[in-house]
C-alpha positions in Angstrom: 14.0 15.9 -59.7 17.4 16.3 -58.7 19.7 19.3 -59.7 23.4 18.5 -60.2 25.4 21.9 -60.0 24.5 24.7 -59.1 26.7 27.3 -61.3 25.6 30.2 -64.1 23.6 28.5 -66.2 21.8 26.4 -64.1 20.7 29.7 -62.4 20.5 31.7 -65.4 19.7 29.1 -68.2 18.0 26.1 -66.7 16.5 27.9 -63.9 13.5 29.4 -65.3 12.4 26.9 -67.1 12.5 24.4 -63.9 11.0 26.7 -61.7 8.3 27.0 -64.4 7.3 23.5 -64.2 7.4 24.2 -60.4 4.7 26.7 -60.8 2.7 24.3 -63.0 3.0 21.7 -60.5 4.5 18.7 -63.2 7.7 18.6 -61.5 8.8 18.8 -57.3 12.8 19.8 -57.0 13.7 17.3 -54.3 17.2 18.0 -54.0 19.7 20.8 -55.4 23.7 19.6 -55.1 26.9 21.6 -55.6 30.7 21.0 -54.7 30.0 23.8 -52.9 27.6 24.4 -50.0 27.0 28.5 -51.3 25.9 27.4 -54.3 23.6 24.7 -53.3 21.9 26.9 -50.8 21.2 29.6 -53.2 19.7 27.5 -55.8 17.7 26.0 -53.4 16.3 29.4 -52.4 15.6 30.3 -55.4 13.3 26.9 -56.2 11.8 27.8 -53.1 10.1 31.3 -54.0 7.8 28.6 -55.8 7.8 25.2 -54.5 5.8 26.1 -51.4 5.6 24.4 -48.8 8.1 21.1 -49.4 11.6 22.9 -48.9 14.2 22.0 -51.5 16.9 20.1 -49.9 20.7 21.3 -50.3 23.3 19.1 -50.2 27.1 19.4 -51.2 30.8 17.9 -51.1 32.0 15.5 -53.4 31.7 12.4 -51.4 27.5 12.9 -51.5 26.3 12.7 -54.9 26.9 8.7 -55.5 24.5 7.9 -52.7 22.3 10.8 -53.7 21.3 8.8 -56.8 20.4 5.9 -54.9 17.0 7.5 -53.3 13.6 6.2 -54.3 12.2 9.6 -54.1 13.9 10.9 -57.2 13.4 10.2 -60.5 14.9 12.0 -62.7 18.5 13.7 -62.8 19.5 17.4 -64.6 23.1 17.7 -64.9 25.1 21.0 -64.9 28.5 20.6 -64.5 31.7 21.0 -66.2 32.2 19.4 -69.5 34.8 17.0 -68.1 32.5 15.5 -65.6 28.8 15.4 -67.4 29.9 11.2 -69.0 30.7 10.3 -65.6 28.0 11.1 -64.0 25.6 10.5 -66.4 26.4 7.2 -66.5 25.7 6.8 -62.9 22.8 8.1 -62.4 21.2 6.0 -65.7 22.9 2.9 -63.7 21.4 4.1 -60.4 17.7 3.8 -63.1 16.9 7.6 -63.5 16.1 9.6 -65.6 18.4 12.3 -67.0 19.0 15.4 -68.7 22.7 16.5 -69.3 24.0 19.7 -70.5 25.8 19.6 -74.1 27.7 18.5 -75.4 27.4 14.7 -74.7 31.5 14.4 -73.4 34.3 15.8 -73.1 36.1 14.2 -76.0 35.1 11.3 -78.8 36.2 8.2 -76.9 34.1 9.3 -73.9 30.9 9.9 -76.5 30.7 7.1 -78.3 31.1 4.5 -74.6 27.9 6.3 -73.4 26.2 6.0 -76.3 26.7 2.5 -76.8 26.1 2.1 -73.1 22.7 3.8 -73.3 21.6 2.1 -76.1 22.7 -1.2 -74.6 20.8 -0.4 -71.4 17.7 0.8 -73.1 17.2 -2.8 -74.5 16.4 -3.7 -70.6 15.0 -0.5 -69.3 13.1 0.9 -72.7 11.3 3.5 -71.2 14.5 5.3 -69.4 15.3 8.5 -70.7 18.8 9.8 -71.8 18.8 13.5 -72.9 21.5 16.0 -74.3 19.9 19.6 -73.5 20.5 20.9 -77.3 18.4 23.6 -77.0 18.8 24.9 -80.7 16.9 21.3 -81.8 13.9 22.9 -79.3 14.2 26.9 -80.8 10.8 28.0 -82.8 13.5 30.2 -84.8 15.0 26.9 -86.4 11.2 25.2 -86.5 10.3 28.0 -88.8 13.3 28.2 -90.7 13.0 24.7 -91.5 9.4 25.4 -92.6 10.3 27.6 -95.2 13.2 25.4 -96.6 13.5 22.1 -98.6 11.2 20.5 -101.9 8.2 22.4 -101.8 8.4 25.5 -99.6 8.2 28.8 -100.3 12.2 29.2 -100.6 12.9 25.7 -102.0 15.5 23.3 -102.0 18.9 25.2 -99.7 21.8 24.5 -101.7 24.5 26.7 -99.3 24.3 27.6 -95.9 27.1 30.0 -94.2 27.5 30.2 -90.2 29.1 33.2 -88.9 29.9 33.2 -85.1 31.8 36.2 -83.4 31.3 35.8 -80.0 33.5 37.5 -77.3 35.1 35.6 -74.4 36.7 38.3 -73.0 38.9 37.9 -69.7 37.1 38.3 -66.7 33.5 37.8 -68.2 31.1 35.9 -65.7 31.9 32.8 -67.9 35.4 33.3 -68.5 36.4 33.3 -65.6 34.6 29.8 -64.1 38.1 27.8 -63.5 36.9 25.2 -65.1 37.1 26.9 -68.3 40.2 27.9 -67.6 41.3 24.7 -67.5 40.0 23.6 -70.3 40.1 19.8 -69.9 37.9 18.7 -72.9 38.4 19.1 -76.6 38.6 21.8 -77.8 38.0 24.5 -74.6 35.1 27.0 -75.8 35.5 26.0 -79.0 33.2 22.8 -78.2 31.5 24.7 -75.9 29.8 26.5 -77.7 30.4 25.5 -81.0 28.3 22.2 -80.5 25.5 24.6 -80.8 26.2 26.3 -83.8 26.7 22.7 -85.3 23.0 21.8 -84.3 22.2 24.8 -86.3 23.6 24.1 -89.6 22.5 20.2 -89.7 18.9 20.9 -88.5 19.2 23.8 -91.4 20.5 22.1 -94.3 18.6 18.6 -93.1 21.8 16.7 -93.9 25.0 15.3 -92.5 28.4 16.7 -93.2 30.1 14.2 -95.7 33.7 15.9 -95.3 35.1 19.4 -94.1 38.6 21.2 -94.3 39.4 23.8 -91.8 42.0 25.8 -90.4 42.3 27.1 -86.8 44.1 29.4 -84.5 44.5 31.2 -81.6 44.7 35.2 -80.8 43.8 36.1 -77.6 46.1 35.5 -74.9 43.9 34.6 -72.1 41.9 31.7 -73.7 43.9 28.2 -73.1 43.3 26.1 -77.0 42.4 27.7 -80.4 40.0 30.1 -80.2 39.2 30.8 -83.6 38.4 28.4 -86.9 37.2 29.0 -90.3 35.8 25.2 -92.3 34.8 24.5 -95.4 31.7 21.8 -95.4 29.9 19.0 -98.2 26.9 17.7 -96.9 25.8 14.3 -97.6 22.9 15.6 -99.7 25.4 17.5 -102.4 25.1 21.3 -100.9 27.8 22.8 -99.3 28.9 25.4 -96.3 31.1 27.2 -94.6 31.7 28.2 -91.0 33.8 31.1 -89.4 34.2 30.6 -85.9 35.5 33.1 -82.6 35.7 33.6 -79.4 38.5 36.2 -79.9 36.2 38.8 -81.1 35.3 41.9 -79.4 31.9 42.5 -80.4 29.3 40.2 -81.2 28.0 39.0 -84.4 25.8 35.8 -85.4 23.9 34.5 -88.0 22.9 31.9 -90.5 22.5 32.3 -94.2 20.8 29.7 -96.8 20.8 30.1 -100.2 17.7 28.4 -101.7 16.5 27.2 -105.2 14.1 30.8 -104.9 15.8 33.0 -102.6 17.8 33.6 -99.6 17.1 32.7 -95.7 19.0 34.7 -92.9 18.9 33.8 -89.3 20.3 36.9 -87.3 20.8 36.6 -83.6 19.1 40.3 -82.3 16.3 42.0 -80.1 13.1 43.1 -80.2 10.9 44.5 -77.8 13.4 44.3 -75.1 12.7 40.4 -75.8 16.5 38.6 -77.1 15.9 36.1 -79.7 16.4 35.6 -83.8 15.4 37.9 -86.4 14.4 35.5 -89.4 14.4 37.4 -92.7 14.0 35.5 -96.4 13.7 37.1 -99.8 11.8 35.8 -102.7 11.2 37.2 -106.2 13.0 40.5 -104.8 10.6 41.0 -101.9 12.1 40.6 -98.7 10.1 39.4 -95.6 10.9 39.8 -91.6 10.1 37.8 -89.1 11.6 38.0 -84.9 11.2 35.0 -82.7 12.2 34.9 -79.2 14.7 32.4 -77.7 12.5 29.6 -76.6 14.2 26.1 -76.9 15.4 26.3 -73.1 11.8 26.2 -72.0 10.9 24.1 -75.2 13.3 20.9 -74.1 13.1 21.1 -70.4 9.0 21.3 -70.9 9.9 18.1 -73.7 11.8 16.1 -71.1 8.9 16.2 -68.1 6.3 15.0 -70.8 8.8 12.0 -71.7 9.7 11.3 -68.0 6.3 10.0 -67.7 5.1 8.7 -71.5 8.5 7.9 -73.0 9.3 4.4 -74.8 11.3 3.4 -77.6 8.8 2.7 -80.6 8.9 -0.4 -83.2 10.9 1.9 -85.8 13.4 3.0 -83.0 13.0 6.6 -83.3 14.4 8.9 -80.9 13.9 12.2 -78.9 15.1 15.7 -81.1 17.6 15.1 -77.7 19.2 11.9 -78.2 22.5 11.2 -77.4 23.2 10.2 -81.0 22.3 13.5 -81.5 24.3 15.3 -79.7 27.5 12.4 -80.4 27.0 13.5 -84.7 27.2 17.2 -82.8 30.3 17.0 -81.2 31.7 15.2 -84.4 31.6 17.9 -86.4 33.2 19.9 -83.9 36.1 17.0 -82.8 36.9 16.7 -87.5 37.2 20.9 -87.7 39.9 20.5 -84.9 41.3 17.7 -86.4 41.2 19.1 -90.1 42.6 22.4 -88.2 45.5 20.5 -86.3 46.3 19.1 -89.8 46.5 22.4 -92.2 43.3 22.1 -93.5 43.6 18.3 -94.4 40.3 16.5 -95.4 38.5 15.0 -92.4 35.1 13.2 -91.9 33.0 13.4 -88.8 32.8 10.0 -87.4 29.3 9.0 -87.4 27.4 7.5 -83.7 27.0 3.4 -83.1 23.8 2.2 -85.2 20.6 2.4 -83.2 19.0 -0.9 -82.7 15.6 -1.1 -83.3 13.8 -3.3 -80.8 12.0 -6.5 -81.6 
């Protein structure tokens, strides 16, 4: 495997779960590259504690990571890098034939989405077993799993008929993530709107099992330092006749997060929080007036990276044409929803519809 950036997350996020596989011997880090030499050493030090004997390699500078690709000792690709840059170089490492696994969201705007998804899907008709993954970690959490067990035609909680998102999350000026320049730039749609929003969007689809069918929202923007809206508030029909809302910031000062379904028999809440010094989801439901509590630690992280080595080796499209939970259709229906709120928002709350990904073909 080769690492592409070297930043916070990849450190932080990604990190563990690679060097896990590391430990378990299913995956060698070959190479770790950054724009900048600091970073790439310190990642590769960090592989190291567990890799043994075979030294990760560190390389860095943008004139290194086209030829990087081309070596036959790597077969796979993570990427980690800005939101901007994760099409282009997705694309060249799938057309260099590896593997890969790029952070979310899938682009850094529509038009840059739906070319990769139709060039993946016109490259997997050659190469059927090559692997194109959007890390959408909330698709891999047990929390959603065992929501989604107690939800829909036959469950204890029955058929959801409403689901509301809350999401206050603080970006404040000068965090570790604030202040990455790229963020501060802001070159994608949407700035950490997208960000992190494509997340949250993961969330109420896997909930609710449906598409959105339309949405109305409105956004602005309140605090100073953050360069595009920063704050938005939608109204959501799903294709299957419920409905939702969403309210959205990154403006906030203190943190609050959760999901709440209404069912035929009760209510579901999902309610980020901590338990035994352990961060995860706090999963409480109510039926017939008796409330029940459940906590389940974050886990999708570990869940898709472990997902993506067992496909690297056993991965090919099947006769029906189904997909990893990962799939860049996925993650282009994720970043939808987020690209009609803004465009809903930009227009005063007129009706929008998320543009739906390029039919899958289904091979012969």
């Amino acid at each position: 495997v080769v690492q592409l950036g070297c930043g916070i997350f990849s450190r932080e996020g990604q990190g563990p779960a690679w060097k896990e596989m590391i430990r378990q011997g299913r995956v060698t880090m070959v190479v770790c590259w950054s724009r900048s030499e600091e970073s790439a050493r310190e990642m590769c030090a960090y592989y190291d504690e567990v890799q043994g004997s075979i030294k990760v390699e560190a390389i860095w500078g943008e004139e290194t990571w086209m030829g990087l690709l081309q070596r036959e000792d790597i077969d796979a690709v993570t990427i980690l890098l800005p939101i901007h840059l994760l099409a282009r170089y997705s694309k060249a490492a799938l057309e260099a034939g590896k593997h890969v696994l790029s952070e979310k969201p899938i682009a850094g705007n529509m038009e840059e989405a739906r070319s990769m998804v139709e060039f993946y899907q016109a490259r997997r008709k050659e190469h059927p077993s090559q692997l194109y993954c959007i890390a959408e970690n909330y698709r891999f959490e047990y929390a959603f799993r065992r929501s989604m067990q107690l939800l829909g035609e036959g469950t204890l909680l029955g058929r959801p008929f409403m689901v509301e998102l809350t999401a206050h999350v603080p970006h404040l000026l000068g965090s570790k993530y604030e202040k990455t320049q790229w963020r501060r730039e802001a070159k994608h749609l949407g700035g950490i709107i997208t960000d992190s929003s494509v997340h949250f969007m993961a969330g109420l689809r896997l909930l609710m099992n449906s598409e959105v069918e339309c949405l109305s929202s409105f956004t602005s923007k309140h605090a100073a330092h953050l360069p595009k809206v920063d704050t938005l508030v939608a109204s959501l029909r799903f294709c299957n006749g419920t409905s939702g809302s969403a309210a959205i910031t990154f403006a906030a000062t203190s943190r609050l997060f959760e999901y709440r379904v209404r069912c035929e028999r009760g209510i579901l809440m999902m309610i980020r929080g901590q338990r035994d010094g352990k961060f995860g989801y706090i999963i409480r439901y109510e039926v017939n007036n008796q409330m029940s509590e459940e906590f389940q630690p974050f886990s999708g992280i570990d869940n898709e990276i472990d997902e993506f080595v067992r496909l690297c080796s056993s991965f090919t499209i099947d006769a029906h044409g189904r997909q990893p939970d990962f799939s860049p259709e996925e993650a282009f229906r994720d970043l939808a929803l987020v690209a009609a709120m803004l465009e809903s928002g930009s227009r005063e709350g007129e009706l929008a519809r998320p543009e739906s990904p390029p039919s899958i073909p289904v091979p012969s």
